[in-house]
N, C-alpha and C positions, 0 to 999 in steps of 0.2 A: 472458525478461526481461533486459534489461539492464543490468548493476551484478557486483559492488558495487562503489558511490561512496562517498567520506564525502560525510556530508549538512553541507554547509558551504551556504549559499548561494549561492556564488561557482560552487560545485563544481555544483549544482541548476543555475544558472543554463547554466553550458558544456555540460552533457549534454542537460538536458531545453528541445530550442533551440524547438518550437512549442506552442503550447496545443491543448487537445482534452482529451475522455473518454478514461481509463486508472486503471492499480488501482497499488499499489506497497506495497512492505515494509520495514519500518526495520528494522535489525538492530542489534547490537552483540556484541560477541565476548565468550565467555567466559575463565573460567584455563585453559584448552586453547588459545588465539586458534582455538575454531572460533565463525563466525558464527549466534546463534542470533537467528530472526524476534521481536523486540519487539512490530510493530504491523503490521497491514495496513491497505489502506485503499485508497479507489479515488475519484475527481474527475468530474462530469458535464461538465465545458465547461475547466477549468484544475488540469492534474494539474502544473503546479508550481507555479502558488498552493498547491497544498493542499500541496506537499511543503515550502514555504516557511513552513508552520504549524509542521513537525516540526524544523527547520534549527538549529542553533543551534550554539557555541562547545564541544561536547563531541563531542572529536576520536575518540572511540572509539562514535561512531553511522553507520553505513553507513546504502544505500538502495539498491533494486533498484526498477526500473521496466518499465512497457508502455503503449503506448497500444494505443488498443481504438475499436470502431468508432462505442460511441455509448454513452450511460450505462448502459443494461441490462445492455452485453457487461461494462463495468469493473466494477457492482455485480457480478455473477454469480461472475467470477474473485475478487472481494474474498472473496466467502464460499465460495469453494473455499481461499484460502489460509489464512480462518481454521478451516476444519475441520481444515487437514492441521497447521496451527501451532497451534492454539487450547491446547498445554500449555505452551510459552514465553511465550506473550503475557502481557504486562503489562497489557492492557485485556480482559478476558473479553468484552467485548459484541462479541453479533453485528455485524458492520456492518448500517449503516440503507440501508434502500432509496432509492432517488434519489427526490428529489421530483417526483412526478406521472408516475413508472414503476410499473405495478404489475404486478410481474413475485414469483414463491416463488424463494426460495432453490433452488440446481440439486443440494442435496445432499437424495437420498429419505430422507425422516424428520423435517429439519427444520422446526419452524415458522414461521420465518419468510419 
């Protein structure tokens, strides 16, 4: 993956320069300044629109990125990132499966 950026928009826009399918993780740092994963997440067709959802004016939000080959590969890697982060995270949901993919999560045991 690529990063860590601050997730500024400006900063979104100079790194993440084409659209396509990719997964990505917002971080922020803790009282140690180590970075811990807030949120994953992964985009079917524009993985900076969607980082552009997370962007905002709070200068202690980073973001690590990948593009990927096509919606399935970004869902898949999203729910491998939220298994291995899923105790930082601030959102406990599984991420959702891409619209009109129907593919299981790549981790044995889960339901989704």
């Amino acid at each position: 993956m690529e990063g860590p950026y601050f997730l500024f928009r400006s900063i979104v826009t100079l790194m993440v320069k084409q659209n396509g399918a990719g997964n990505f993780r917002i971080c922020e740092k803790n009282e140690k300044q180590q970075l811990l994963v807030r949120a994953v997440g992964h985009a079917t067709t524009d993985l900076k629109a969607e980082l552009f959802k997370h962007a905002g004016d709070r200068s202690y939000m980073y973001f690590y990125f990948d593009f990927t080959h096509d919606a399935r590969q970004a869902y898949e890697k999203a729910c491998l990132d939220y298994h291995e982060f899923r105790g930082t995270l601030s959102d406990k949901s599984h991420p959702r499966r891409p619209e009109g993919v129907s593919c299981p999560c790549p981790v044995k045991g889960c339901e989704y």
